[in-house]
Phi, psi and omega in degrees: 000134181258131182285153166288193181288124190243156159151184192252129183245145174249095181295096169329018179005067167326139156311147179082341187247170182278182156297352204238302163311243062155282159333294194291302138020271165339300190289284240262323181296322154293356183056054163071022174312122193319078214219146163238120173287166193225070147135142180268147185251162162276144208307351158246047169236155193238153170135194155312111187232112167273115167247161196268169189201143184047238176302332210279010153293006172269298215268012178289307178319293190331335217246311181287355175270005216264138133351127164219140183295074198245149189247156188185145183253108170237113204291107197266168189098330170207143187258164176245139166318294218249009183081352186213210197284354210269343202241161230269130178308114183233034152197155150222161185199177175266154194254127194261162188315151204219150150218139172288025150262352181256297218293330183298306186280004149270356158315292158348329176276327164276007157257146172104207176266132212234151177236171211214108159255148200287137185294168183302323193285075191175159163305326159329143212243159170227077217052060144107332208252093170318128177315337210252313162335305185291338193242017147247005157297355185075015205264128168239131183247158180300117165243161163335169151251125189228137189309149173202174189209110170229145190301293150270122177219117192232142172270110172291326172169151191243131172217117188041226190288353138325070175281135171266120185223141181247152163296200105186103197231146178305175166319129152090012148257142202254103190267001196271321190284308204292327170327300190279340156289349162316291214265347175245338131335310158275034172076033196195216210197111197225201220173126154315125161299299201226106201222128172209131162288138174269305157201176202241132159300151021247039257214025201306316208240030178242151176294100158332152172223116206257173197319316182301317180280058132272303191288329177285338198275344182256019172257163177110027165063028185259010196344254181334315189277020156274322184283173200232094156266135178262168190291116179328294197287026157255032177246355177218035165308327158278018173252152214255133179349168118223117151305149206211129181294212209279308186289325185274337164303322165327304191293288183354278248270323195265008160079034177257170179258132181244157176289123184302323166330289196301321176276002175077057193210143177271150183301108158233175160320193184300109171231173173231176190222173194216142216236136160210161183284185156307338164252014187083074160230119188297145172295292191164212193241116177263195184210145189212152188231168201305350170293353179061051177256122181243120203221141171338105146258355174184121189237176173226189214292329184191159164340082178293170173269124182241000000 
């Protein structure tokens, strides 16, 4: 039986489409192939959006807890309804004099952790309802405030009211919020220019691909198997190997618990693993506990190729 094509596409996300027009793309240039993207970007944001295609759509949760990189332009002097250009100017304000040292050292003030609350503007749902709904209904509702974290935030350049700023933030930061705390930090009052993710961990230095090298890379009718996918278990490259003989993949496969001794893993605490067979063919994922148990946390239908 021939399996379909499983594996990660780093997809070149255009300006103008949503991640979901984007997916669907995707999907039809594949001839309708199983796929999921893994955190969403906005339709005037651009970059890396990674989606999983076929099995390695059991690891899209795995992709979305990783750091993620965006390079980005923010326009002091005017907010915008949606933090960024797309949306109607409801403030100005004046933009004071900038140097990259008064600008650095308010920068300063946004590393490490932090709480963030999510704009009106965004996918998060509220009984069932996307937020960006309520708030083009004119309607604003009370959200959390949710821990976030950044890492790096650098000034690239200043041109007249224009600032270039790069990232690097945890899950679950909103840069379009981080953008306009920026711009009030400095005395003023600003709204995204420009938004481009650069990469998702664990993905720093791999190459993109856009809708267009898609279509061209599947005619001549060899379609998935033309695009340059990279191998589902690089979506759990940080977790550390176990090879499994025949028999515990089996018991694995058949829902047993097998003893870690026996698959040859030292006994610790709570870990997780990342499972291949006797021939290298990835499993999934398992989990092993400090009793020195080793147990399913995912498996997938058959054997992927690495």
């Amino acid at each position: 039986m021939t399996l379909p094509p499983a594996g990660l596409l780093l997809l070149d996300k255009p300006v103008g489409l949503s991640s979901n027009a984007a997916l669907q793309r995707v999907r039809r240039l594949g001839g309708g192939i199983k796929a999921g993207h893994c955190g969403s970007l906005d339709p005037l944001a651009s970059g890396m959006l990674p989606i999983c295609l076929g099995e390695a759509t059991r690891l899209a949760g795995e992709l979305l807890a990783g750091r993620k990189a965006y390079r980005f332009a923010l326009k002091l002097g005017e907010r915008t309804a949606t933090g960024d250009a797309e949306g109607d100017v409801i403030e100005r304000a004046e933009v004071p004099a900038m140097s990259p040292e008064s600008v650095n050292a308010a920068l300063e003030r946004f590393l490490g952790a932090r709480s963030q609350v999510p704009p009106m503007y965004s996918a998060l749902k509220r009984e069932g309802t996307p937020l960006y709904r309520l708030a083009r209904a004119g309607l604003t509702v009370p959200r959390e405030a949710r821990a976030i974290t950044i890492e790096t935030l650098e000034l690239r350049a200043i041109e007249g009211n224009l600032l270039e700023l790069r990232v690097l933030c945890s899950k679950g930061t909103y840069v379009r919020v981080l953008g306009e705390d920026i711009a009030a930090a400095l005395g003023s009052c600003g709204h995204l220019a420009s938004l481009r993710r650069e990469y998702v961990e664990p993905f720093a230095d791999e190459a993109m691909v856009s809708l267009e090298q898609l279509e061209v890379a599947g005619q001549g009718g060899i379609g998935v198997a033309g695009w340059p996918l990279l191998r589902a278990d690089r979506a759990v490259a940080h977790l550390p190997p176990l090879r499994l003989a025949a028999a515990d993949a089996l018991a694995l496969r058949c829902g047993r618990i097998v003893a870690l001794a026996k698959a040859g893993a030292p006994s610790s605490p709570l870990r997780r693993w990342r499972l291949y067979d006797e021939e290298g063919g990835f499993l999934g994922l398992g989990v092993s506990s400090g009793a020195g148990e080793l147990r399913v946390q995912r498996l997938f239908s058959a054997p992927l190729p690495v």
